[in-house]
LUMGUMAR-379087 format. One record per residue: x, y, z of N, C-alpha, C in turn; residue number from 1; residue in one letter. Coordinates in steps of 0.05 Angstrom, whole numbers, plus 5000, padded with zeros to 4 digits. Atoms other than C-alpha are relative to their C-alpha. Layout:
// LUMGUMAR-379087
> nxx_nyy_nzz_caxx_cayy_cazz_cxx_cyy_czz_num_residu
> X_Y_Z_X_Y_Z_X_Y_Z_NUM_A
...
***
This chain:
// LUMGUMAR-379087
> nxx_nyy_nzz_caxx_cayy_cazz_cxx_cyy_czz_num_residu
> 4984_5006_4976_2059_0462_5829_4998_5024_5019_1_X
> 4996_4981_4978_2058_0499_5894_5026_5000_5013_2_X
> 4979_4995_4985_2111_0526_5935_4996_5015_5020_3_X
> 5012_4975_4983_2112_0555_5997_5019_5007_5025_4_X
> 4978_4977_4991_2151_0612_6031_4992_5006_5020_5_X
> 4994_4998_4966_2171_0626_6100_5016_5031_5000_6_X
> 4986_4969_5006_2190_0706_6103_4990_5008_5035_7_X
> 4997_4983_4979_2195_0747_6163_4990_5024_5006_8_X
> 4997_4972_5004_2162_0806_6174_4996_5025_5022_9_X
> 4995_4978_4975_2172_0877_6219_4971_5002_5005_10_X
> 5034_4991_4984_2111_0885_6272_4987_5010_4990_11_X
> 5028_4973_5011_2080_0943_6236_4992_4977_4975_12_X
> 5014_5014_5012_2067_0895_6182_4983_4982_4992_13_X
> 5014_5022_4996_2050_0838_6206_4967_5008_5014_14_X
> 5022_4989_4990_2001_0880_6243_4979_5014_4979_15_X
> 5019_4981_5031_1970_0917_6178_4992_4971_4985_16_X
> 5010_5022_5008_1966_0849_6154_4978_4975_5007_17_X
> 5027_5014_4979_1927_0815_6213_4977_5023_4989_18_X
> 5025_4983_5006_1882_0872_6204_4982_5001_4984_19_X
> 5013_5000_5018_1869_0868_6136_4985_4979_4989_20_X
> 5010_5029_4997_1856_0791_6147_4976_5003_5004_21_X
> 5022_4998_4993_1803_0807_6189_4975_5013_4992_22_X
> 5021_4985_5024_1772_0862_6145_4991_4993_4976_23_X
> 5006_5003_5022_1775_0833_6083_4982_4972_5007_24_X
> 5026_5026_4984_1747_0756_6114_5025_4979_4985_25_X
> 4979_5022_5026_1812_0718_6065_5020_5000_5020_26_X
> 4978_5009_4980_1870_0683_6097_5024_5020_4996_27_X
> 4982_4981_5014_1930_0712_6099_5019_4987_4989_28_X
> 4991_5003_5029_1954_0671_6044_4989_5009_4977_29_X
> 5015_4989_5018_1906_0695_5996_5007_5029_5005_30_X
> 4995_4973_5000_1919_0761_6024_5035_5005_4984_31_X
> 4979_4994_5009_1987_0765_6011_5011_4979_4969_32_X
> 4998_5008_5032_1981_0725_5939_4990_5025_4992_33_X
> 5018_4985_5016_1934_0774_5919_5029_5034_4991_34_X
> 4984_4978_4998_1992_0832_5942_5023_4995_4987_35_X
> 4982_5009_5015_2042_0796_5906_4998_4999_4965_36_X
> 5008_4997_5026_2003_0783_5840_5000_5034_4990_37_X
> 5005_4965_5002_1990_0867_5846_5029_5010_4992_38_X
> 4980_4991_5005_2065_0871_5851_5013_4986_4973_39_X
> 4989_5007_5026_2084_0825_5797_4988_5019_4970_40_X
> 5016_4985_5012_2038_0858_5755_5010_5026_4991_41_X
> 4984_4976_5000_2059_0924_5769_5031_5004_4990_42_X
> 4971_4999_5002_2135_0910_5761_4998_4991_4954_43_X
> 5006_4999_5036_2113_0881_5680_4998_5020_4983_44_X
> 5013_4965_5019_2074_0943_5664_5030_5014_5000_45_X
> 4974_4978_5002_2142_0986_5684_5023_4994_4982_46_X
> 4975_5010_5017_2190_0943_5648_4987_5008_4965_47_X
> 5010_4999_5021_2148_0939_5592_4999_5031_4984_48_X
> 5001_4970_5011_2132_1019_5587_5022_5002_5000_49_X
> 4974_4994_5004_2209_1022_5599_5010_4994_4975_50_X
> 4988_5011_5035_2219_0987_5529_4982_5008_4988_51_X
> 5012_4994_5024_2165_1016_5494_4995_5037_5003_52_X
> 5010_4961_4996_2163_1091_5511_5022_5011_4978_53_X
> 4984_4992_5021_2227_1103_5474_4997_5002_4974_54_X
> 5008_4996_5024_2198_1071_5411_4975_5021_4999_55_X
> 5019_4985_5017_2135_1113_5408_5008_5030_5009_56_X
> 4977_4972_5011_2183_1178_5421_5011_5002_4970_57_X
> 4988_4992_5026_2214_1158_5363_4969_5002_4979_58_X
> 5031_4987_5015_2147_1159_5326_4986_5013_5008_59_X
> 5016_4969_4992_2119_1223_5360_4982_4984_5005_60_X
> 5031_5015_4985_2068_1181_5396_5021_5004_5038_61_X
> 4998_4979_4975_2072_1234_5470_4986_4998_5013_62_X
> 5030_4996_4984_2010_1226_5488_4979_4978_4996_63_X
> 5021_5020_5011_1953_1179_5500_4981_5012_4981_64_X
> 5013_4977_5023_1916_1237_5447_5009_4980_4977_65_X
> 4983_5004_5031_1975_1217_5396_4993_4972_4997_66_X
> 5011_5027_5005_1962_1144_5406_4976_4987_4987_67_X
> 5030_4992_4997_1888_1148_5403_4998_5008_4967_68_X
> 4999_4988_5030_1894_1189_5335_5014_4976_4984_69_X
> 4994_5016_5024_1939_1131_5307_4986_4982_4996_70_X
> 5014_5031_4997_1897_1065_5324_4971_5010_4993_71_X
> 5034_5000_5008_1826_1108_5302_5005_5003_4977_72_X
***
């Protein structure tokens, strides 16, 4: 299913966005999926390291070194 969103955005953006339309050659739906998938993405990884950093504190896993040493 598709859905589709009607947002607003301040000149400077909309202008960095025309721009990048024209540079990259992709609409600027594709452009701004692509910037969205980047952000969803990104917001996963943080939650995720936010729940798992604590556990490998508690098992002295500090470092991608210490990691590295457990999984070889």
């Amino acid at each position: 299913m598709r859905a589709t969103l009607t947002i607003s955005l301040p000149e400077e953006i909309s202008e960095g966005l025309s721009s990048l339309v024209k540079r990259s050659g992709k609409s600027r739906s594709q452009v701004v999926q692509e910037a969205l998938r980047k952000q969803i993405a990104l917001e996963r990884f943080r939650d995720l390291r936010e729940r798992l950093v604590p556990k490998g504190r508690k098992s002295e896993l500090h470092t991608d070194e210490d990691v590295f040493r457990v999984v070889s």
